[in-house]
N, C-alpha and C positions, 0 to 999 in steps of 0.2 A: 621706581622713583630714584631720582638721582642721588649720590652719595654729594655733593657740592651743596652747601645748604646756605653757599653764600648769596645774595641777592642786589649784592650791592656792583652788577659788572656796567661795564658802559652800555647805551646803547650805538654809540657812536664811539668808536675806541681811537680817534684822531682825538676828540677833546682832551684828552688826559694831559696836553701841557697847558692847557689854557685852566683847568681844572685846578692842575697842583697852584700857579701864577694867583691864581682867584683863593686858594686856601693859605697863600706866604702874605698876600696883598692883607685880607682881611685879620691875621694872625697879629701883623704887626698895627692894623686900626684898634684892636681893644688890647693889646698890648701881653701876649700869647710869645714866647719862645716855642718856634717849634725843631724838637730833635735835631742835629744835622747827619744823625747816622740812621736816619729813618725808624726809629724805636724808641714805637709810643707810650714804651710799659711804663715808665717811670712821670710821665704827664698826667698832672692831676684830673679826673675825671671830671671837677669842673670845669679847667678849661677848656677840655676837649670836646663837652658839649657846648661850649658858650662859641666855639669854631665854630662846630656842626650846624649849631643852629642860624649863626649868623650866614653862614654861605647857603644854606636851605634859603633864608627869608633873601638875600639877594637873588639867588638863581627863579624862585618865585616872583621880584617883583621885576624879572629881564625879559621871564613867562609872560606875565601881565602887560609889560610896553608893550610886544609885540604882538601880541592877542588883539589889544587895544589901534594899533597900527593898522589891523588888517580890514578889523571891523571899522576903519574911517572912511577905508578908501571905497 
């Protein structure tokens, strides 16, 4: 078993600036400061699920367009 028990890697590791772009975008819609020195320790743990969850529910309904796109044609 692996000692890395993290689970959060990409599976496409080009995304990662489209990723953080989508995590500053959203940040600044519900009104979120995020770090500029990259350390989250001091970010209140609501906000940083009120992030998490809104970029989930976006990345899910970008899931759903496109799902919805395939199955038209």
């Amino acid at each position: 078993m692996a000692n890395n028990r993290s689970s959060n890697s990409l599976l496409v590791p080009q995304c990662n600036a489209a990723l953080d772009q989508m995590k500053y975008e959203v940040a600044r819609e519900i009104g979120v400061s995020i770090p500029q020195d990259g350390y989250y320790g001091m970010m209140a743990t609501r906000d940083a699920g009120a992030l998490g969850g809104n970029i989930t529910r976006r990345l899910v309904q970008m899931a759903e367009m496109q799902l919805a796109g395939r199955a038209s044609r």
